[in-house]
C-alpha positions in Angstrom: 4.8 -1.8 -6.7 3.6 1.8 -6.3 3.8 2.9 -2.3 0.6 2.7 -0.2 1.3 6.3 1.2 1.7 7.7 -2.5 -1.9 6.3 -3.2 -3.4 7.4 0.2 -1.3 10.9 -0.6 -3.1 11.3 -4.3 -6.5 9.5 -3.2 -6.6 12.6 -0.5 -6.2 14.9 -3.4 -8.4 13.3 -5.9 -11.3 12.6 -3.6 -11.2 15.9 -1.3 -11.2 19.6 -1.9 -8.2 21.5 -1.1 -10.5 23.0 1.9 -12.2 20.2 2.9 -8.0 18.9 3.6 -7.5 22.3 5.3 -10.5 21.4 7.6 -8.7 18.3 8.6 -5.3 19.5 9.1 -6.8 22.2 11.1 -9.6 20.0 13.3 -6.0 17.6 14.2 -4.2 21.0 15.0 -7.0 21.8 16.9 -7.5 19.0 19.4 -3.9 19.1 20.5 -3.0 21.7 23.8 0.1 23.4 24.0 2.6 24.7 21.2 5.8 26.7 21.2 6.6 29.8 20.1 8.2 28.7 16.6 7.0 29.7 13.3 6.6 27.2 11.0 4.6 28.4 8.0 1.3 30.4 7.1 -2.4 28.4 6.2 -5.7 29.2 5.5 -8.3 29.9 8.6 -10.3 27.0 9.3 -13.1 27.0 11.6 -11.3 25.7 14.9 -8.6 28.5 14.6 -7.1 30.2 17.4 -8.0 33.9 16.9 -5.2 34.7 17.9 -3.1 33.0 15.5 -4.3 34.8 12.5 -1.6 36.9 10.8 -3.2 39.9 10.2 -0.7 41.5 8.1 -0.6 38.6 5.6 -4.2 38.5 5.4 -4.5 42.0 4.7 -2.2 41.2 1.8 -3.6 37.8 0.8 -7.4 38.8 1.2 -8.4 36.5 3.3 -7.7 35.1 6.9 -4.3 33.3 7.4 -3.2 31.7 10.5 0.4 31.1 11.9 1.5 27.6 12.1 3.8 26.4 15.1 6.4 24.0 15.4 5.1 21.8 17.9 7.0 21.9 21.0 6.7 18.0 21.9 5.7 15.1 20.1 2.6 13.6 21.1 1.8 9.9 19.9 -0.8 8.7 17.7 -1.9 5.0 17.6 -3.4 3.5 14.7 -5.5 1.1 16.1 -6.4 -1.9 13.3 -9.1 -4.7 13.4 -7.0 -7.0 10.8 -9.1 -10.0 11.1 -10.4 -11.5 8.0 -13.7 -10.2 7.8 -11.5 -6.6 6.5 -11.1 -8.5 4.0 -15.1 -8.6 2.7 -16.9 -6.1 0.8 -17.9 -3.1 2.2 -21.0 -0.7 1.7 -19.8 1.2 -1.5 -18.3 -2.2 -3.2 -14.9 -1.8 -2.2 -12.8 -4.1 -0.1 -13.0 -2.9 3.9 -9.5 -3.2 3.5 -8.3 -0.6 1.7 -10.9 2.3 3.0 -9.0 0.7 6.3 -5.9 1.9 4.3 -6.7 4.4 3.5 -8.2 6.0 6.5 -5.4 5.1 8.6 -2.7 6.6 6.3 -4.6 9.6 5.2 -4.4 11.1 9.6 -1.2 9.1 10.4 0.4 11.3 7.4 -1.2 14.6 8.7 -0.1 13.6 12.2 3.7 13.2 11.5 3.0 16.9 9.2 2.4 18.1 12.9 5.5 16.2 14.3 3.6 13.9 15.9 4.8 9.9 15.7 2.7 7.5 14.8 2.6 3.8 15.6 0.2 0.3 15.1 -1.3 -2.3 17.2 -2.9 -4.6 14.8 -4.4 -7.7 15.4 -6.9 -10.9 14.9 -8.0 -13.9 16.8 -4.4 -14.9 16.5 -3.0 -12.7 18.6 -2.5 -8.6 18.5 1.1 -7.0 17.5 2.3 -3.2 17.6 4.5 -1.6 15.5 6.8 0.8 16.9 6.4 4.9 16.3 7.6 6.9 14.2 7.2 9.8 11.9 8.7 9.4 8.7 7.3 8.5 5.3 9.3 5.3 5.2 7.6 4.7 8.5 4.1 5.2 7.5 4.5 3.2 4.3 5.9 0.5 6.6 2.7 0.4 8.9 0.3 0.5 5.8 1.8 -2.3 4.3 1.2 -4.1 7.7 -2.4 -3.8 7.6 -2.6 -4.7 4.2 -0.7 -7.9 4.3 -2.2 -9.2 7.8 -5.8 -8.7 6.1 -6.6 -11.0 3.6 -9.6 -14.1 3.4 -7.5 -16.8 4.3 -6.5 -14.3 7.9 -7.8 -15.2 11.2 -11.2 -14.2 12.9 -11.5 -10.6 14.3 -10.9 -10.5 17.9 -11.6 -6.6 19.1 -11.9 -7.1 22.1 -8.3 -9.0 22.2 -6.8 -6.3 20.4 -8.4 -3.3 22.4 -7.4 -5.2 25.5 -3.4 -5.4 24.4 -3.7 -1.2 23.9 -5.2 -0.9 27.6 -2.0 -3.2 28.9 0.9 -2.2 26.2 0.0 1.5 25.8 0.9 3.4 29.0 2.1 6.8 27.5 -1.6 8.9 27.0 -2.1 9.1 23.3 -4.6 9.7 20.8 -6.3 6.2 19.7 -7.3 6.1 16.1 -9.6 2.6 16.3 -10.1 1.1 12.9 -12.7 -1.4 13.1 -15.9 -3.3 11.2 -20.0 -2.7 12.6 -19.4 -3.8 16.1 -22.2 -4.5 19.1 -21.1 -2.6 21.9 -21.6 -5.5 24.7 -20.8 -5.3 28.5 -17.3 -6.7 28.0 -16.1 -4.0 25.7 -18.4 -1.0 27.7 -15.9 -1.8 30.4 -13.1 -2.1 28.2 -14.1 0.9 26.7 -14.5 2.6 30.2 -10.6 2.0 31.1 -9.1 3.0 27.9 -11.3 5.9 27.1 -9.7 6.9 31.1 -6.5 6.5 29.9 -6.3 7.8 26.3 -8.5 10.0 23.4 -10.6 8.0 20.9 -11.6 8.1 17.7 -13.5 5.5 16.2 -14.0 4.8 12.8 -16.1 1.7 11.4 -15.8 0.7 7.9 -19.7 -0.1 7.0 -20.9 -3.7 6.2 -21.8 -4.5 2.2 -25.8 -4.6 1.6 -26.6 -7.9 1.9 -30.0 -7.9 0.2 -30.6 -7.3 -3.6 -32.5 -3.8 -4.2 -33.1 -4.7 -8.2 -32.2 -7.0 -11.1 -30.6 -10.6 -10.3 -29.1 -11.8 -7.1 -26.2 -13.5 -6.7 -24.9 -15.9 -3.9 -22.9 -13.8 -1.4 -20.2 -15.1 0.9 -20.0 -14.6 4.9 -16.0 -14.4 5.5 -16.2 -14.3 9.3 -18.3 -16.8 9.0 -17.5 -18.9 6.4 -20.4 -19.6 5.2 -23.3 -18.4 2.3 -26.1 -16.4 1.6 -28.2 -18.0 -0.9 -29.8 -15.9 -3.7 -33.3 -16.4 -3.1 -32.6 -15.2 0.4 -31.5 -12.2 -0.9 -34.1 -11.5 -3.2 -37.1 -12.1 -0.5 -38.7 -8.6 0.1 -40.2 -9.3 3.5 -36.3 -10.2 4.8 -35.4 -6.8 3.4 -37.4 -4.8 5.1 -36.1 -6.4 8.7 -32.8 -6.3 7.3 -32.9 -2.7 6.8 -34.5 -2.3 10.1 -32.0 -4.5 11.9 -29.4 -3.2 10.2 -30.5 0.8 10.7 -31.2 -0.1 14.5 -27.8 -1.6 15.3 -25.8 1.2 13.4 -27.6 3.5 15.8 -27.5 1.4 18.7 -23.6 1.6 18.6 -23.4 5.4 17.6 -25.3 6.3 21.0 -23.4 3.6 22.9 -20.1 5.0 21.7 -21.3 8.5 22.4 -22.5 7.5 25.9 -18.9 6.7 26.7 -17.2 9.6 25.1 -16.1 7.9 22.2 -16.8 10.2 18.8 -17.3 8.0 15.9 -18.0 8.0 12.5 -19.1 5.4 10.0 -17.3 5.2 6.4 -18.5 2.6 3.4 -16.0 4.2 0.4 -12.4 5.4 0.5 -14.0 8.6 -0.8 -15.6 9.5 2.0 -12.1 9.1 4.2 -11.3 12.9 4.2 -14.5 14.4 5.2 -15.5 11.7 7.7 -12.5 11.7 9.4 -12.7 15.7 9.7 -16.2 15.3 10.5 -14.9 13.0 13.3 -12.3 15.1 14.5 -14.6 18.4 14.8 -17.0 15.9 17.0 -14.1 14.9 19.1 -13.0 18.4 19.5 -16.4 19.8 20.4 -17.1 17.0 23.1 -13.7 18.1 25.0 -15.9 21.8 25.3 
């Protein structure tokens, strides 16, 4: 069975340009203070850059800006942080499985972070109950937390319990890291605004949400659709009614705003994703938020 890393590793480079993966290496790079004063390697500028750390000599030679990389002079830590409940499972926006853009997401900045030096670890979890996964920062590591999330998310998996899991990283987590939270559309209630309040004092958060399926039909036949949180259906002729599509879209647009400016409100960058495509550039996109906030 071909390793999860290897196809996070070639999605990265199928589904991103070589620039766009420079952007993201460098907005990561970016975020983190501190460094010592050993070379590493040379990359391209990216906006983000120390000034300072251009090599001027190279890019005199190479015709075009070149920055010094450092070996980072302490590990920082971060935590992959996995809603594997079964409604990862379901379909998401751009007709693949939540699942594996959760995959995929997690892998593709848990790989760049141990390119930095940086360990990574996992607290997954469901209604069930929440587990972590210790850190590290090799690939045999990595693969070892992807295969985690993909075998604890499946249809027959519990419910999703956020809050639960959030609530394990605020108790279990007491070294500050960088929180990578992987999670479906979520209503940002008073319970987890306070939650949110204690662990955004404690740590750095990025949130990503994997984007809900379309649940009405836009043209040509519906078919029945299955609620797997739920467990339960969505007729047809439901989806087909016009006048239910037009407050679905408007329910649906007002909640995905609702917890964008929530999130924002408490510091939190975020970033919605509905393909495995769109992993690369939304996660830099997130990062360069993150990084501009801490201005």
């Amino acid at each position: 069975m071909p390793g999860l890393l290897l196809r996070v590793r070639t999605k990265m480079s199928l589904f991103a340009h070589r620039r766009t993966l420079d952007l993201l290496e460098g907005g990561y790079a970016s975020v983190h203070h501190g460094r010592s004063h050993d070379f590493d390697d040379l990359r391209a500028y990216v906006p983000g850059d120390e000034v300072r750390d251009i090599d001027w000599k190279a890019t005199a030679r190479h015709g075009e800006p070149l920055v010094k990389r450092y070996i980072a002079s302490r590990r920082r830590h971060l935590v992959l942080v996995v809603d594997t409940g079964r409604n990862m499972a379901a379909t998401a926006a751009g007709g693949e499985t939540k699942k594996d853009i959760a995959v995929m997401a997690a892998g593709a900045l848990g790989y760049i972070a141990a390119q930095h030096g940086d360990v990574v670890s996992l607290v997954a979890g469901d209604e069930s109950g929440t587990r972590a996964y210790p850190a590290g920062s090799t690939d045999a590591h990595l693969e070892m937390l992807l295969r985690r999330v993909d075998e604890r998310v499946s249809l027959e998996a519990p419910r999703s319990d956020l809050h639960g899991v959030l609530s394990w990283v605020a108790r279990g987590v007491r070294r500050r890291s960088m929180l990578l939270v992987v999670a479906d559309d979520v209503v940002v209630d008073e319970v987890l605004e306070k939650l949110l309040r204690r662990l955004r004092a404690q740590h750095e958060i990025l949130w990503l949400t994997v984007g809900d399926a379309d649940l009405m039909s836009r043209a040509g036949h519906a078919r029945d659709l299955y609620d797997v949180q739920e467990a339960s259906g969505l007729p047809a002729y439901l989806r087909e009614n016009g006048a239910l599509r037009v407050a679905f879209d408007a329910s649906s647009e007002r909640r995905v705003g609702d917890a964008e400016r929530q999130l924002q409100a408490l510091g939190i960058s975020s970033q919605r994703l509905t393909a495995q495509s769109q992993v690369v550039p939304g996660l830099s996109a997130l990062i360069e938020k993150h990084r501009r906030a801490r201005r």
